[in-house]
N, C-alpha and C positions, 0 to 999 in steps of 0.2 A: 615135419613135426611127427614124432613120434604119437602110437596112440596106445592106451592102456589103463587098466586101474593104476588110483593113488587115491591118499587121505588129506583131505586139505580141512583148514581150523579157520571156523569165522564166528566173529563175535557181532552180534546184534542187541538190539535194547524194544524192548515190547511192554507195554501196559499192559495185566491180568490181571482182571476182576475177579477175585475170589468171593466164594460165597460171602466169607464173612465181611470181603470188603462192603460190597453191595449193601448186603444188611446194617455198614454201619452209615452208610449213605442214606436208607431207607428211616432208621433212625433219628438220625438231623433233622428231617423233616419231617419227622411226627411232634406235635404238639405234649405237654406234661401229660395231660390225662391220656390222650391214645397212647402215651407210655406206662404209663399205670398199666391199660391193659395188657400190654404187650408184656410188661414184667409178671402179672399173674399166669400167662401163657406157658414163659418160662420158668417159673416156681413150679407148675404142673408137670414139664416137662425132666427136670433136673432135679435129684433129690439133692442134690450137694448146695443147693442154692436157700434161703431163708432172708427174709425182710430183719432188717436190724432197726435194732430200738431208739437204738443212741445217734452219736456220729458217725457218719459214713464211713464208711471203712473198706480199705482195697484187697485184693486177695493177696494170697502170700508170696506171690510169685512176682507183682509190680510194686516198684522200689516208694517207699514210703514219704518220697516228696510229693508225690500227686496229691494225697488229701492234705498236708501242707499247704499246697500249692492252690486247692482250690476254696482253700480257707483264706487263701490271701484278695483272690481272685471275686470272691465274694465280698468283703471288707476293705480294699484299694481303692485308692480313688481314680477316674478316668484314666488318666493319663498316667498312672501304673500301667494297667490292665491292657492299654494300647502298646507301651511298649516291651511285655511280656513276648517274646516271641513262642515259636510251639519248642517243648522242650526234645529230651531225645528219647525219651520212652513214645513221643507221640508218634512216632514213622510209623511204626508196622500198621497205625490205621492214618494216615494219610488222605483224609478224605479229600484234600485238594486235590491230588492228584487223580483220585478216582474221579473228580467232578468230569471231569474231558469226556463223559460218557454222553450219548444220544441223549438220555434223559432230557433231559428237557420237555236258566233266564227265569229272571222271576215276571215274567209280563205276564201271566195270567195267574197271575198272585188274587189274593182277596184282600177287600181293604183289611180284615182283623189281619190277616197273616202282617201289612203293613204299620200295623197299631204294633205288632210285638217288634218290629225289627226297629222301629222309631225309638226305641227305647235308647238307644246309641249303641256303642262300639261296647261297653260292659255287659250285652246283653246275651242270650245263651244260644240264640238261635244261630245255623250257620252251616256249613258243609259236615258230615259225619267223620270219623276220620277215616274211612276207607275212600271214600272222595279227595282227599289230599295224597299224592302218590307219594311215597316215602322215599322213591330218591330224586325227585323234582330239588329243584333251587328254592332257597331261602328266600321273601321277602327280599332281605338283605344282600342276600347274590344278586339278586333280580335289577335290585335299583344300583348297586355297586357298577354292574356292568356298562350300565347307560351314563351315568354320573361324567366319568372320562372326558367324552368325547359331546359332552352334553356342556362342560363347565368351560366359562371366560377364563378363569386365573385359577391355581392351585390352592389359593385362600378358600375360594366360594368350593372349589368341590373337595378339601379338607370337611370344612363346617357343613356341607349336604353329605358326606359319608357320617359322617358323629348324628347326625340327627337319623338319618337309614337306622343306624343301628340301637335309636332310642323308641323306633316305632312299636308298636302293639301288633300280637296277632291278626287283628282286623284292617294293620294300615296306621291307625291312628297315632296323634304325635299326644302324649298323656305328659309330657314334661313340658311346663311353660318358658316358652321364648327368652328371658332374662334371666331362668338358672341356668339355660344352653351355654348364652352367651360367658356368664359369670365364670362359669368352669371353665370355657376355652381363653378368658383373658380377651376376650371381643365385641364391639360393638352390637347394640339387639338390630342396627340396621343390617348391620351383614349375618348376623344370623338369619334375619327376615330374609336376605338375600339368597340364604343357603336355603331355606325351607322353599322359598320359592321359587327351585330348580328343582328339588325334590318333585313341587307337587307339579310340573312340568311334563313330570318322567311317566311311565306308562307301570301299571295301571291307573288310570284318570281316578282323580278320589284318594291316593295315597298320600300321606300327610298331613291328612285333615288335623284338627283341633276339635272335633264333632259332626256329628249326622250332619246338620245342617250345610257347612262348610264342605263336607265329601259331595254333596248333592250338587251344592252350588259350581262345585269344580266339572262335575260331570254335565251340567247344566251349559256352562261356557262352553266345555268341550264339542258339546252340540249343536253350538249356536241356539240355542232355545232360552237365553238366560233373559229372558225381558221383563219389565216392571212387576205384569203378572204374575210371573214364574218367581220372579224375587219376594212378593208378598205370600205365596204359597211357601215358601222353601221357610221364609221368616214364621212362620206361626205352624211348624210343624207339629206344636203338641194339640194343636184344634185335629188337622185329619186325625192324630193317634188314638184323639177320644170322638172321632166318630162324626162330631160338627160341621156336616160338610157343607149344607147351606147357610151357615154363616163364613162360612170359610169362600167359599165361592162368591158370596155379596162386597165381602172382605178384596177380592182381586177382581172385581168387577165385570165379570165374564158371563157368556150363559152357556143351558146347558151343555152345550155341543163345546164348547171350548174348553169349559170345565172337565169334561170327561176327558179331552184330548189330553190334557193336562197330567192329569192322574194317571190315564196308560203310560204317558211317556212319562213321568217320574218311576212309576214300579218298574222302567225297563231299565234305571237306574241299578248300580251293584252298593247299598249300604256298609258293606265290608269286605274290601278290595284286596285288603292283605289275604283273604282264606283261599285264595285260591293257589296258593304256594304253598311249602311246603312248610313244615313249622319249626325248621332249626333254627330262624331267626329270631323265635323268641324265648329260647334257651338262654340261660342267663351264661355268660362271658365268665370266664374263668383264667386272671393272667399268668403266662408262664415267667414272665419276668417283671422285677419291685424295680421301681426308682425311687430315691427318699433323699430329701437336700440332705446336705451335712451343715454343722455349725459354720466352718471354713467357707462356706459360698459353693463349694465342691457341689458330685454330687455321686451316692453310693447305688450300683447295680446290681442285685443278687438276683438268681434264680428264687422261683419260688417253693419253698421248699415244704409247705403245705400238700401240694400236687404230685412231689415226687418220692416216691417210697426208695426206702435205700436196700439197695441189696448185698450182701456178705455170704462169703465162700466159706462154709461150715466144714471149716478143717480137718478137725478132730472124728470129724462123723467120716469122713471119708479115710482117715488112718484104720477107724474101727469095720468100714465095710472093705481096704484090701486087707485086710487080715482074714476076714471073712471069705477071701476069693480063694476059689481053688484052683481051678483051671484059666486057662491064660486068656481065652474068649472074655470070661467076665471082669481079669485084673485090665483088661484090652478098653469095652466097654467103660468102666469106674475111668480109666484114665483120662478118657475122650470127654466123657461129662465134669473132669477136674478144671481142663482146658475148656472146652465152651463156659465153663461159671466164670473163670480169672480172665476171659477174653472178653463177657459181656460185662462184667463189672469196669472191666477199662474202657469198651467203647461208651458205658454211660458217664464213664469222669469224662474221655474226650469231648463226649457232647454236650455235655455240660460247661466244659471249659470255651468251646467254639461259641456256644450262643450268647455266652457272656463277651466275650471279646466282640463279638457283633453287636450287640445290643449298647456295649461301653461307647465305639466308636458311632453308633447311631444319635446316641445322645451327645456325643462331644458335638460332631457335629449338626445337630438342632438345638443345638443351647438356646438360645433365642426363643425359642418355641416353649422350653420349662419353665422358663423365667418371666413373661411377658406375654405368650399366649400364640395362636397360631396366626396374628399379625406378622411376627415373625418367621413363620416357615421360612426356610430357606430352599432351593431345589437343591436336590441330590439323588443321584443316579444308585444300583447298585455297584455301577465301576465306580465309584469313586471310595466308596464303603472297602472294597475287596482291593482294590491298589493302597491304605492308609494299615491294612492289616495283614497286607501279605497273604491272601488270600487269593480262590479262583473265584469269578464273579457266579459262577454257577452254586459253589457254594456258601456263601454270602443268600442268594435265592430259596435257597432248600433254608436257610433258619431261618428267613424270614416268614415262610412261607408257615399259615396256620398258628402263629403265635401272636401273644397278645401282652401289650408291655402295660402296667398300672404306676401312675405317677397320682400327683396332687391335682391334675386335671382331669381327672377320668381314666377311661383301661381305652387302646388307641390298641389295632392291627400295628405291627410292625411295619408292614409296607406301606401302611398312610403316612410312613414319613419319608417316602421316595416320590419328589413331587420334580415334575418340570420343570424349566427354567430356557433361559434365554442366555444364549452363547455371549459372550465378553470378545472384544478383539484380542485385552490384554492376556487371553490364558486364565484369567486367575477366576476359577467360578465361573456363576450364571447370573444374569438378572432377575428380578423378579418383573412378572406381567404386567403387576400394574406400574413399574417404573416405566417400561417400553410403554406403555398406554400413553402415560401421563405425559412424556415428550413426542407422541405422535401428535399428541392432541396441541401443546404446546408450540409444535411447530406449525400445524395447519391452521392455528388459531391468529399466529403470526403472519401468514403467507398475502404476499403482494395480489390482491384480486387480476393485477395484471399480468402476474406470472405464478399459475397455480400452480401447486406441487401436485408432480407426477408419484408416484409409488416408487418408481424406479429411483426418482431423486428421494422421495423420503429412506430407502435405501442406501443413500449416500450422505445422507445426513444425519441418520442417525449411526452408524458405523462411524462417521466423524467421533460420537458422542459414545463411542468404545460398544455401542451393540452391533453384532453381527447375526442378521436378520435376512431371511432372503424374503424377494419381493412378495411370494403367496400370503407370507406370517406376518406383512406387515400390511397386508390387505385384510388378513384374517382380523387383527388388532382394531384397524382402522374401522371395522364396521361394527363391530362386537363393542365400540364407542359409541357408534351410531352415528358416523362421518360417512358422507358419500364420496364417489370417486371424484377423482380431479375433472371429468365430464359432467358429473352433479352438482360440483362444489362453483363449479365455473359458468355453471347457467345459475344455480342462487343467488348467485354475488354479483350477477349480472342485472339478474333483476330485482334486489335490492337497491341495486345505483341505479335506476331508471325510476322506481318508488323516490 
């Protein structure tokens, strides 16, 4: 074999994330208002740039079906909008493709200091706000995170996130139990049932309905809640006004107990929420409308209250290259012509993507709009990002910090990606409490003399189209409050002997 220079041709294929792709990634998943800001940033930056008054309007350079297009896209009904595919002005920003990226103590309190804090959760005393660290988690982060892995079924920690994010700076729930419910389309027991996973969750006291009820929870939490401790908690405005010996005759104690009493209540927190931080009680602001239609349909817009429009100020930029003399500054004026007609398109594109997200979110939670969150159904974000030709990564980024407002209230987008239960036949998931309801169904059936094992209710209910492995249908079983086929099998044993 000969050896020597030569020139040889090969063709390869490589992902490059350009600045501007990045940026229009980074976009997606910013919320309407951190857009606001981010557009005032570049109004600063770009003189060729200016807020429009009117209708949105594209720069001159992108072809004039986009604001067509996203005049339709805003006024279609679902099943348009799902099957819109991305047109062909949308490639150069491709954000699917770019998805593939890495991305992804008050105890020595005095009783008056206790007379002011008795006043409840409306009352003014409390942490300063240099005491609340400013980038600490919300309240609402706080209890979001625990909610998960804290909830039986996607119903109960649907309905305990809606209530998290009706709480008050102090913790307290200020909205009564039957308007929760009303607005969700649900029963006030499973609301009850929501709040009472809420006030489960840490910090003890959170949830409350008033002082009283914060104390009592932190009360049980300590095991200290006994008859005594319940008639003190119950006549809390006697301690506030100072009545201590009648208050003490009142729970039957003397002095040595009464005292005991008193320290361990002020080692109580009256306002559990202050010790987070306070983006949770900023008031919610939706990036995207749901509104029925006459037809049964139902229409998705952006909101456009929150998003300022911006336009490529044409004429001002003919007037300053006229103005250029040397080629550094016609150089310059060109670069900032291109960043204005770039960033006006990557704000159609993302506005066109979150709509297509949010359309297909709603098709499928129809049930949920119509009837209330009895119907949740589970749904993944694969399932959202394969119905739309989508990467599931981004599908994540729009959901991500957005908040959609329908006739039930303003909901995170991602409270509507709930678990579920595999199907044998492919088609979907089940919901939790169907898999409860035939576990329970089947144990409640079972021969005392042939108990069911886990492993067989594993085989019988996969009979019944669920495919469950044994841990999830143990998890189930007990979260009913059925014991194992060892517990179920000495009860039933001596029940027949009774």
């Amino acid at each position: 074999m000969a050896l020597g220079p030569r020139l040889d041709l090969r063709q390869s294929q490589s992902l490059v994330m350009t600045p501007q792709l990045q940026q229009a990634i980074k976009l997606l998943a910013l919320s309407n208002l951190e857009i606001e800001t981010f557009i005032g940033e570049a109004l600063d930056g770009n003189p060729l740039l200016e807020l429009g008054d009117g209708a949105p309007a594209a720069p001159d350079t992108v072809p004039d079906e986009i604001d067509a297009r996203r005049t339709t896209l805003e006024s279609s009904p679902v099943d348009q909008l799902v099957a819109e595919g991305r047109a062909a002005d949308d490639r150069p920003l491709d954000i699917d493709a770019a998805a593939l990226d890495t991305e992804r103590d008050t105890g020595d309190g005095e009783r008056g200091d206790w007379g002011a804090e008795l006043r409840g959760p409306a009352g003014e005393d409390g942490p300063g706000i240099d005491e609340r660290g400013g980038g600490e988690p919300s309240l609402a982060e706080h209890l979001d995170s625990q909610i998960g892995p804290a909830a039986r079924d996607p119903v109960q920690a649907f309905i305990a996130r809606h209530i998290a994010g009706q709480l008050d700076e102090a913790g307290y729930l200020p909205v009564p139990l039957r308007e929760i419910a009303a607005e969700l389309g649900v029963s006030e027991d499973l609301t009850e049932d929501g709040l009472a996973l809420i006030q489960s969750l840490d910090p003890t006291g959170v949830g409350a309905r008033g002082l009283a009820e914060c104390l009592i929870l932190q009360a049980k939490e300590a095991d200290r809640y006994d008859p005594c401790m319940a008639r003190l908690l119950d006549n809390l405005d006697l301690l506030a006004r100072g009545e201590l010996p009648r208050l003490k005759r009142m729970c039957g104690v003397d002095d040595e107990d009464f005292a005991e009493m008193l320290a361990e209540l002020r080692g109580y927190d009256p306002k559990p929420g202050l010790r987070f931080g306070s983006g949770g009680g900023e008031p919610v602001t939706p990036d995207i409308l749901v509104t029925p239609r006459k037809d049964g349909g139902w229409d998705v817009s952006i909101n456009q209250a929150t998003l300022p429009r911006l336009i490529v100020n044409r004429s001002y930029y003919v007037e300053m290259r006229h103005a250029c003399d040397d080629k550094a500054a016609r150089g310059w004026l060109s670069d900032k012509l291109a960043d204005a007609n770039w960033l006006v398109k990557a704000l159609d594109q993302r506005q066109k993507t979150i709509l297509k997200v949010a359309s297909e979110l709603v098709k499928q939670q129809d049930g949920f709009f119509r009837h209330g969150v009895s119907q949740l159904r589970p749904l993944t974000l694969r399932q959202v990002a394969e119905a739309i030709a989508m990467h599931e990564s981004t599908v994540s980024r729009v959901t991500s910090n957005k908040y959609l407002h329908c006739e039930r209230g303003t909901f995170e987008l991602k409270y509507f990606f709930t678990s579920g239960v595999g199907s044998t036949d492919g088609e979907g998931g089940a919901s939790a409490e169907a898999v409860k309801a035939a576990i329970k169904q089947l144990i409640d059936n079972e021969d005392p003399k042939a108990i069911l094992s886990d492993d067989t209710l594993v085989d019988l209910l996969k009979a019944r189209g669920f495919e469950l492995a044994r841990r999830t249908v143990a998890k189930y079983r007990e979260a009913i409050g059925l014991g194992s086929s060892v517990q179920r099998r000495r009860q039933k044993a001596l029940a027949g002997v009774r």
